[in-house]
Backbone as CSV, one residue per row, in Angstrom:
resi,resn,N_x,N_y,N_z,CA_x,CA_y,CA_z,C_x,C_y,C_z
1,UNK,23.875,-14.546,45.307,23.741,-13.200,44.806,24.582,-12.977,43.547
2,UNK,25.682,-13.893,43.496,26.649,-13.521,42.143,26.046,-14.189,41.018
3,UNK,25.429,-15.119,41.438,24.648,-15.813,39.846,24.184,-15.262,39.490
4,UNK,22.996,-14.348,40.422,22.138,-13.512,39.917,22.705,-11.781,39.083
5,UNK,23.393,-11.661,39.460,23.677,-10.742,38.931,24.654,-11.191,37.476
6,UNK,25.541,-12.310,37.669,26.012,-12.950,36.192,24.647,-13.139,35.519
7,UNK,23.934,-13.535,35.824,22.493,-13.890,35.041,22.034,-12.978,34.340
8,UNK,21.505,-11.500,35.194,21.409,-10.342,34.994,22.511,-9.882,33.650
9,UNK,23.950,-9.902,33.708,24.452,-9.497,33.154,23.973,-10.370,31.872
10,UNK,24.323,-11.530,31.578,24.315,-12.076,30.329,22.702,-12.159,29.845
11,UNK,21.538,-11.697,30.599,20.065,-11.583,30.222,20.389,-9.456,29.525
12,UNK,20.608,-9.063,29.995,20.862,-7.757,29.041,22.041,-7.966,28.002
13,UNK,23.053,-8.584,28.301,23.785,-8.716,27.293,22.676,-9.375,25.383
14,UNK,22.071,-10.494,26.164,21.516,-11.400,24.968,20.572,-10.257,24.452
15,UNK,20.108,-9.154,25.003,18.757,-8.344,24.916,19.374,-7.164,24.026
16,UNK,20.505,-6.947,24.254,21.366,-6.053,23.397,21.413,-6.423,21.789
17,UNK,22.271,-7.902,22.267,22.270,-8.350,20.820,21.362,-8.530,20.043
18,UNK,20.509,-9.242,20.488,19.157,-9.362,19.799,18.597,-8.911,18.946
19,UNK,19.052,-7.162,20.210,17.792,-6.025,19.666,18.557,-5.138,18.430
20,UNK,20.029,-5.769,18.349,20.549,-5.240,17.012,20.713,-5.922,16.143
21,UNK,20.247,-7.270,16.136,20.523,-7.888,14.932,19.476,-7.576,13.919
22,UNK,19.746,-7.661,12.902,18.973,-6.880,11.419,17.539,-7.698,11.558
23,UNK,16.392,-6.456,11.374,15.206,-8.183,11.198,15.293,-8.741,10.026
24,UNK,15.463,-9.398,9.875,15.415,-10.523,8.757,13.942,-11.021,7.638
25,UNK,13.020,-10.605,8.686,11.610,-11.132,8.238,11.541,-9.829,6.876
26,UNK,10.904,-10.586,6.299,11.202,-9.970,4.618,9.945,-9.560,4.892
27,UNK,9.649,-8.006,4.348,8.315,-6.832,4.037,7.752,-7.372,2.683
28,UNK,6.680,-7.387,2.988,5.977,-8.019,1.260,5.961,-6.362,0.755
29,UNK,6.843,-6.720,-0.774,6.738,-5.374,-1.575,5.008,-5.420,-1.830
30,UNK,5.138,-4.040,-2.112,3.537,-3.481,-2.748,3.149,-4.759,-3.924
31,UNK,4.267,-4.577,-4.960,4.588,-5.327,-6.176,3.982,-7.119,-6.084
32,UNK,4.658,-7.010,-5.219,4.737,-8.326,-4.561,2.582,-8.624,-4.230
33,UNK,2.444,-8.014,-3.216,1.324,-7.510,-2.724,0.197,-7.805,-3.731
34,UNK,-0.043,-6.911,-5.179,-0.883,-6.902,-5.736,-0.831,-8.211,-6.468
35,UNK,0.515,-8.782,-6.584,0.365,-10.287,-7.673,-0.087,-11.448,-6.763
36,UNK,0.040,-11.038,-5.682,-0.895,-12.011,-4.692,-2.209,-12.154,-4.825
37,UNK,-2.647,-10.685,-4.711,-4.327,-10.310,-4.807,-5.231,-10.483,-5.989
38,UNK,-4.088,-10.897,-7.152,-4.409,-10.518,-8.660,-3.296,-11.526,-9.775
39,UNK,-3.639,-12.723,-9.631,-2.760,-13.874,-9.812,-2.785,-13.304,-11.850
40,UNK,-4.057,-12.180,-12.732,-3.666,-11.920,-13.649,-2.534,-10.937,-13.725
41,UNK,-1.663,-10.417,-13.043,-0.976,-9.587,-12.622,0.756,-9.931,-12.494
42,UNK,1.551,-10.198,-13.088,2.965,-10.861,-12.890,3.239,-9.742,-11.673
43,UNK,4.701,-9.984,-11.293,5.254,-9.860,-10.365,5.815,-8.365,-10.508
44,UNK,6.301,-7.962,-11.480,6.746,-6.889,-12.308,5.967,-6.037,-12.223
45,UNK,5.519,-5.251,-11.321,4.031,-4.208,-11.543,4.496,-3.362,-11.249
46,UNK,3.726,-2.073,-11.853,3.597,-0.588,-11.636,3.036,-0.380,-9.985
47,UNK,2.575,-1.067,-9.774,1.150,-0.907,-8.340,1.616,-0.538,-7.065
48,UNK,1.522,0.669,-6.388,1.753,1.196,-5.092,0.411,1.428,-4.734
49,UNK,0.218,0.426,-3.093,-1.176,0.676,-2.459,-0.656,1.677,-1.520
50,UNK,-2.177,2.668,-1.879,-2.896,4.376,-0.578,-3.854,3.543,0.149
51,UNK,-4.081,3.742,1.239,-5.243,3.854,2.105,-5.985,4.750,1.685
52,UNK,-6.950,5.005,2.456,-8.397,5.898,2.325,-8.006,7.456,2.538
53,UNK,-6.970,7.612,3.556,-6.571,8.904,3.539,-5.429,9.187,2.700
54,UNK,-4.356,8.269,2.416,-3.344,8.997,1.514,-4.104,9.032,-0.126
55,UNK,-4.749,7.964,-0.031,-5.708,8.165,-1.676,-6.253,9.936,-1.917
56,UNK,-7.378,9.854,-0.875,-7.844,11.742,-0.682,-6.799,12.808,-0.680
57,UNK,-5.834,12.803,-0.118,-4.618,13.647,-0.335,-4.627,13.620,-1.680
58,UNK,-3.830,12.344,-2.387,-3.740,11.988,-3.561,-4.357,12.431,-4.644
59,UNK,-5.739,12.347,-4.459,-6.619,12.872,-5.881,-6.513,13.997,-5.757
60,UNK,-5.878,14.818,-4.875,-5.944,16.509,-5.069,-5.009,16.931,-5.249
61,UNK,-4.191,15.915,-5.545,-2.672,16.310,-6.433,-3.077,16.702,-7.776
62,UNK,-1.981,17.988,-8.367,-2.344,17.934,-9.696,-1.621,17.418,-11.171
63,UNK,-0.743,16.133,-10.773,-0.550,15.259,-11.447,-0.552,14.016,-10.895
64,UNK,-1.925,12.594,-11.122,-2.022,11.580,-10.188,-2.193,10.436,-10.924
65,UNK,-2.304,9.082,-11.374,-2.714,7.981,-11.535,-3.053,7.019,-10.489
66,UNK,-4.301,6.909,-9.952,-5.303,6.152,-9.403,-6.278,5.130,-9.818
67,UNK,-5.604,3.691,-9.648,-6.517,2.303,-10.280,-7.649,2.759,-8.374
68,UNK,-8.520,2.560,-8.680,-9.548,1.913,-7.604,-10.023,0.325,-7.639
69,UNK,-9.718,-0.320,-6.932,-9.576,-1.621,-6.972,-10.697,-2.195,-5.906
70,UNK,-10.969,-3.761,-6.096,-11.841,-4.322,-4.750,-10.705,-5.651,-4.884
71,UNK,-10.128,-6.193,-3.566,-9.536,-7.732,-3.460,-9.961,-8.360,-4.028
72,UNK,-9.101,-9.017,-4.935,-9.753,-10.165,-5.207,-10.603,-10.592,-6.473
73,UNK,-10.857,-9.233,-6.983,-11.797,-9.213,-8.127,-11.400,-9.340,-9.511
74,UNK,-11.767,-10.298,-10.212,-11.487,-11.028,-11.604,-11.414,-9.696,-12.197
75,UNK,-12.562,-8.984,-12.487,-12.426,-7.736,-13.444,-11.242,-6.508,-13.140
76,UNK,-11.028,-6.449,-11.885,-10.261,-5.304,-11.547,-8.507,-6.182,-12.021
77,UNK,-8.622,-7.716,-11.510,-6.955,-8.391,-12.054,-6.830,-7.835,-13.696
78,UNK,-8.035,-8.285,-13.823,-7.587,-8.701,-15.455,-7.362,-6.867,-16.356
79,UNK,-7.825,-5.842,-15.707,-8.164,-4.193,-16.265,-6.501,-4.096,-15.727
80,UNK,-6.261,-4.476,-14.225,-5.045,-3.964,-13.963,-3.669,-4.762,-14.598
81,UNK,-3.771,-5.802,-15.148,-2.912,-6.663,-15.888,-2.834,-5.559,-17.739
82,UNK,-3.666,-5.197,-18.182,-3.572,-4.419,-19.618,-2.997,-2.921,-18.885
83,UNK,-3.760,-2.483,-18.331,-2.948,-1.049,-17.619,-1.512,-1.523,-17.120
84,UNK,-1.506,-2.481,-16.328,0.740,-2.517,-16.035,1.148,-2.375,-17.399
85,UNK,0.788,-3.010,-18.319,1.553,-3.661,-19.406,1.577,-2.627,-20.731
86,UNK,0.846,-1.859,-20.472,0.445,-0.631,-21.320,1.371,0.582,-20.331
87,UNK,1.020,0.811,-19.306,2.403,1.471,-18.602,3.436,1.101,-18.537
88,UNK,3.955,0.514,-18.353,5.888,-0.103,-18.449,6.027,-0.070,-19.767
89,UNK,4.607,-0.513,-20.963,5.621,0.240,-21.929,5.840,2.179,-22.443
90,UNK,4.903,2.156,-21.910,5.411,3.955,-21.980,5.910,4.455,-21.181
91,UNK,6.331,3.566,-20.006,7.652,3.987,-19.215,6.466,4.472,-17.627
92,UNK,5.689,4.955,-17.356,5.279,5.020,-16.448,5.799,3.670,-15.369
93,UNK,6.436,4.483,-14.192,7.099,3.751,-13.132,5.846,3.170,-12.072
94,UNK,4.628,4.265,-11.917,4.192,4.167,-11.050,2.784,4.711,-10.837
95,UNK,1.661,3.728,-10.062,0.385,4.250,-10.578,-0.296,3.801,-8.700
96,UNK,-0.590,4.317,-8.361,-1.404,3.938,-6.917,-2.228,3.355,-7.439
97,UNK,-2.764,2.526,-6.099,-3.332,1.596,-6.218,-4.495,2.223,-5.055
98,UNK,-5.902,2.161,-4.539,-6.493,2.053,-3.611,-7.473,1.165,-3.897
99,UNK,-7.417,0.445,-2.437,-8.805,-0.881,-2.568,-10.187,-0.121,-1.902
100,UNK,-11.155,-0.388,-2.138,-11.810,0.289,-1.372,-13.168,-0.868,-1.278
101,UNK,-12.734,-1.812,-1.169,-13.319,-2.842,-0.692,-14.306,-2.358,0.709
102,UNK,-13.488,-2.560,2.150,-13.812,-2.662,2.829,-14.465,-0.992,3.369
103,UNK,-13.505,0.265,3.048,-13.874,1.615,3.298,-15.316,1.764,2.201
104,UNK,-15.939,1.009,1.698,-16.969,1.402,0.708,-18.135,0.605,1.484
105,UNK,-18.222,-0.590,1.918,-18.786,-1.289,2.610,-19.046,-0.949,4.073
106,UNK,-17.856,-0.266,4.736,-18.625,0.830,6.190,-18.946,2.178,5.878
107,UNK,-18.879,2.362,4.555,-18.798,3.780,4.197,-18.412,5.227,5.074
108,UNK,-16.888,4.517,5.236,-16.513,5.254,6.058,-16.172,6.579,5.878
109,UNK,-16.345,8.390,6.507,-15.920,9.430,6.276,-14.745,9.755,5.257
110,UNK,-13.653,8.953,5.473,-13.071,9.143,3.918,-13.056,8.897,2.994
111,UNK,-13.669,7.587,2.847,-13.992,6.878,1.356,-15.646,8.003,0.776
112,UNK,-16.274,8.484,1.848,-17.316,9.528,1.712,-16.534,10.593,0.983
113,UNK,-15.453,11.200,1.578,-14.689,12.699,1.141,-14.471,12.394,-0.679
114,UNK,-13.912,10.881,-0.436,-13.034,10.537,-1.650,-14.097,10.587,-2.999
115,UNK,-15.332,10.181,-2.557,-16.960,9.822,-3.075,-17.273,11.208,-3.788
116,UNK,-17.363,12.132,-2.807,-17.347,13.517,-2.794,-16.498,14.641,-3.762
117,UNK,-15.938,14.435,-3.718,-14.601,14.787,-4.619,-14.409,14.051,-6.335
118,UNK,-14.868,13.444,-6.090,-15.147,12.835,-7.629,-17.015,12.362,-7.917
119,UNK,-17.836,13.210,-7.206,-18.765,13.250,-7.597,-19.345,13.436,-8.459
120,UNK,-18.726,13.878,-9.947,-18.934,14.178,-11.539,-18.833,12.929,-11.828
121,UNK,-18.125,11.666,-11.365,-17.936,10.662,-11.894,-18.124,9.144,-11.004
122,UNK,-18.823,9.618,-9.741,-19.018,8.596,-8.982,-20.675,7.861,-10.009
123,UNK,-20.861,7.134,-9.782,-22.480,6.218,-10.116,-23.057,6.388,-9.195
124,UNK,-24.186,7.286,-9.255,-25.477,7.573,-8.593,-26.725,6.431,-9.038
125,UNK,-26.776,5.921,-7.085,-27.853,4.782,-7.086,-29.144,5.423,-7.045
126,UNK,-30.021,4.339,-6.704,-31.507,4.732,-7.003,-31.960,5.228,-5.710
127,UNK,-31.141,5.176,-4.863,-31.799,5.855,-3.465,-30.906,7.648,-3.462
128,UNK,-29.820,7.901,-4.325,-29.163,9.381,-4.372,-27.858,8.903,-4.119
129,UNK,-27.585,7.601,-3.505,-26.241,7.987,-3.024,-25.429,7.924,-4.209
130,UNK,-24.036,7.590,-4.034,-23.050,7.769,-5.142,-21.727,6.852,-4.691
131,UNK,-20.835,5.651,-5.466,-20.559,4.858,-4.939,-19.558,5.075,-5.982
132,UNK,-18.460,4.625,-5.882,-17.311,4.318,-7.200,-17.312,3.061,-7.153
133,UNK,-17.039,2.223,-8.282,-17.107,0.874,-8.740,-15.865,0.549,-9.326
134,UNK,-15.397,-0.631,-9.490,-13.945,-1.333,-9.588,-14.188,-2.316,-10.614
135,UNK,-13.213,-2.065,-11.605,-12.078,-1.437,-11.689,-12.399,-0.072,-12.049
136,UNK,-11.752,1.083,-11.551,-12.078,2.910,-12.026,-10.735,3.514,-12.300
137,UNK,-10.681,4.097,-13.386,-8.641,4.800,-13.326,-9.223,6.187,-13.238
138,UNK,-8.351,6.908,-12.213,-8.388,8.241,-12.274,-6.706,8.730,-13.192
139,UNK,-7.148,10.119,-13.782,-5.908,10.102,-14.209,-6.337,11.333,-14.367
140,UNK,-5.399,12.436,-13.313,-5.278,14.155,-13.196,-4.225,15.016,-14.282
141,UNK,-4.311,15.656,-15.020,-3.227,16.311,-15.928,-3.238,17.972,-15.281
142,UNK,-2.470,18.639,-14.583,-2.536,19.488,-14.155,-3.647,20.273,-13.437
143,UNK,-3.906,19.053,-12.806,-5.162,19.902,-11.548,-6.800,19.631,-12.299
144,UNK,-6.488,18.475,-13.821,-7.778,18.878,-13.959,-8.165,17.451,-14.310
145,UNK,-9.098,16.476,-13.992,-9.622,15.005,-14.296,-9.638,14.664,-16.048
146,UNK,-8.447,14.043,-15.982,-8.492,14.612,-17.870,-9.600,13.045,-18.435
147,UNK,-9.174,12.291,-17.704,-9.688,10.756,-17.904,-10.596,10.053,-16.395
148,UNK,-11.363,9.331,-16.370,-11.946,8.790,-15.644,-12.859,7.322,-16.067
149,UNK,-12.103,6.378,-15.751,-12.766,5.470,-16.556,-13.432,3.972,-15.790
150,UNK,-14.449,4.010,-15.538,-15.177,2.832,-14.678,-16.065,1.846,-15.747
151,UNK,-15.668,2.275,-17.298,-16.953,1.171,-17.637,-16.923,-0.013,-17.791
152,UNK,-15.524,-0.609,-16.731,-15.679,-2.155,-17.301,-15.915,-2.278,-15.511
153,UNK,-16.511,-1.695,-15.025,-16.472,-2.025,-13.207,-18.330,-1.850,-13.485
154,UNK,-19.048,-1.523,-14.627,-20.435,-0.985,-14.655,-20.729,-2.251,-15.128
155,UNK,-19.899,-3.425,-15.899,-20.597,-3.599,-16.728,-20.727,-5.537,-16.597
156,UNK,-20.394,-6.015,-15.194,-20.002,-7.086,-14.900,-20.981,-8.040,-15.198
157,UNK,-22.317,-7.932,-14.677,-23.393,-8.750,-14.737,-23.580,-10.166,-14.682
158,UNK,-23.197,-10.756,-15.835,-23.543,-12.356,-15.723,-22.326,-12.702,-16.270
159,UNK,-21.967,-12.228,-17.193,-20.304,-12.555,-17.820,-19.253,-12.499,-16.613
160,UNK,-18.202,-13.652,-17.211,-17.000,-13.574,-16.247,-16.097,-12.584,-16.839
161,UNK,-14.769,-12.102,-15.391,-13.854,-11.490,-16.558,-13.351,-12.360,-17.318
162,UNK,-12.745,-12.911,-17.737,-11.705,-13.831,-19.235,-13.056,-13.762,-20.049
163,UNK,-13.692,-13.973,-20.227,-14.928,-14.191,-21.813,-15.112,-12.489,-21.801
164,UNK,-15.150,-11.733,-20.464,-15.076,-10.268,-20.748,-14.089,-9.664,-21.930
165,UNK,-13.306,-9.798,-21.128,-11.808,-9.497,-21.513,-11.309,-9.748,-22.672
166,UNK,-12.180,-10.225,-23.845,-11.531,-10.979,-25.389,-9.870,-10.173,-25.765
167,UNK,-9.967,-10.750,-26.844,-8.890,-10.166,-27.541,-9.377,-8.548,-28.241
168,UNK,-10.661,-8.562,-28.486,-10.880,-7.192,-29.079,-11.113,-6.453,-27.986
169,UNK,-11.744,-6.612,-26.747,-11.740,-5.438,-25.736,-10.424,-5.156,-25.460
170,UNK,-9.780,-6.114,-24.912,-8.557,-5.942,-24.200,-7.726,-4.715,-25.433
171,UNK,-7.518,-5.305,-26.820,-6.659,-4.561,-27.659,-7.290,-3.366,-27.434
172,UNK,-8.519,-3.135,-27.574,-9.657,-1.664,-27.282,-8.962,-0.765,-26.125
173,UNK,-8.655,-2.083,-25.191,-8.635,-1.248,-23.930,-7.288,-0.458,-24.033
174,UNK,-6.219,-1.006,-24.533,-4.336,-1.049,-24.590,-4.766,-0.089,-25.889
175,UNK,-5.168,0.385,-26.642,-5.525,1.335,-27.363,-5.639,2.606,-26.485
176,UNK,-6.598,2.877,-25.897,-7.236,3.509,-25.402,-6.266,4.135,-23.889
177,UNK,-5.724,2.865,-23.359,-4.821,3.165,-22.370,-3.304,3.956,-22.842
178,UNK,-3.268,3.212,-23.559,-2.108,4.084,-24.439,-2.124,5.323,-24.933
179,UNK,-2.685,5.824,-25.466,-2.890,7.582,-26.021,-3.313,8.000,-24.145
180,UNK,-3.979,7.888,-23.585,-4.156,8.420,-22.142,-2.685,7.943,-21.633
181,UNK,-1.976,7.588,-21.449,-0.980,7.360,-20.510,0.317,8.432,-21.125
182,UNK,0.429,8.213,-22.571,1.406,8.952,-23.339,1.020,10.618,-23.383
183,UNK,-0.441,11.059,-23.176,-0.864,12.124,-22.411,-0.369,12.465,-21.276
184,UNK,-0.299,11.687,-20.414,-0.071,12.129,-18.904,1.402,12.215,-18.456
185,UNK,2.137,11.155,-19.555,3.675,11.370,-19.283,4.209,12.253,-20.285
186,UNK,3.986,12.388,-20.852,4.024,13.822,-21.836,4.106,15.166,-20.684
187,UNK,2.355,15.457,-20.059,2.544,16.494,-19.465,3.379,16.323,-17.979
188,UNK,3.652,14.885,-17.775,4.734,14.750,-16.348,5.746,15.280,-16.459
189,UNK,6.132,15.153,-18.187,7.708,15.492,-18.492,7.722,16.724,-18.605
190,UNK,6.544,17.714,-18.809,6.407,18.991,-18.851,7.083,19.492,-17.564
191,UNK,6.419,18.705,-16.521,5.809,19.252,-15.285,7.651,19.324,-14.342
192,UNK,8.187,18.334,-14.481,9.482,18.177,-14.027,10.512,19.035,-14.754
C-alpha cells in the first residue's frame, strides 16, 4: 500500500511539473506562414492571415487592407511579393491576408456574406453567380472601397506568373501600389 501511494505521490508530482514547464514547441508566425505558402515572398512580410469570419468583420471596418489569396498560387506569390515590398516601404506594418481557397470551393455562408458585400466588385459568371478571384486587394479609406484590384487574378490563362510578372508590369504594378498605399496611410495617419 506504501508504494502505491509513493507512486501516486511522485505520478502527480511529475504531472505538476510537466504541466508547468513552458511549451517549447515554436507557433509558426503568420510571417513565417505566408513565406512557406509563397516561396516569392521573403520572410520579412507585412501578411496577417483572417479566416472567413474575421475577414467579414474586417471588410466592414472603415479603415482595412485585404490581399485575397488561393495556397499556393504563382500569381497571388508573385502580386503579394511587389505589395510587401511596396508596403514596408511606405511603412505600412500590416495588411490581412485571407485565403479563400477552400471557403470558395464549398461556398460556404461566409465566404457567400463576404461575396455579397463586395458585390460591385466580385466577377459575375455566366450562370449569375459572383466569385472573387486571386490575387484581389481590398483597400477601405474611411468606410468607403477607395481601391479594389483583381486584374492580375482575371487574367491568368495560358501565361505563367514570372513571364507575367515582367519588369514593366511589376514596375506598373509598384507604381500603382504606391500612390494607393501612401493614400491609405495618409488617411490612417488622419484617422489616429
Amino acid at each position: 500500500m506504501i508504494i502505491y501511494i509513493i507512486l501516486f505521490v511522485i505520478f502527480i508530482a511529475l504531472f505538476i511539473y510537466f504541466g508547468t514547464l513552458e511549451n517549447t514547441t515554436k507557433k509558426t508566425s503568420d510571417s513565417d506562414k505566408f513565406k512557406n505558402e509563397y516561396k516569392e515572398v521573403n520572410e520579412d512580410n507585412v501578411f496577417v492571415y483572417l479566416n472567413a469570419a474575421e475577414t467579414l468583420d474586417y471588410i466592414k471596418k472603415d479603415n482595412i487592407l485585404i490581399l485575397f489569396g488561393m495556397k499556393n498560387n504563382s500569381f497571388v506569390g508573385n502580386y503579394a511579393n511587389i505589395l510587401n515590398e511596396v508596403a514596408k516601404n511606405v511603412g505600412i506594418e500590416k495588411i490581412y491576408y485571407y485565403d479563400l481557397t477552400e471557403d470558395r470551393k464549398i461556398k460556404n455562408g461566409t465566404y457567400q456574406s463576404i461575396v455579397n458585400y463586395l458585390k460591385d466588385y466580385a466577377v459575375s459568371l455566366d450562370d449569375g453567380s459572383k466569385n472573387i478571384y486571386a490575387p484581389s486587394l481590398l483597400v477601405k479609406n474611411d468606410g468607403i472601397i477607395t481601391y479594389f484590384d483583381d486584374e492580375d487574378a482575371i487574367v491568368h490563362g495560358e501565361t505563367n506568373a514570372n513571364d507575367y510578372f515582367d519588369n514593366y508590369r511589376t514596375n506598373l504594378k509598384k507604381i500603382t501600389l504606391k500612390s494607393v498605399l501612401e493614400d491609405y496611410k495618409k488617411n490612417e495617419n488622419k484617422s489616429n
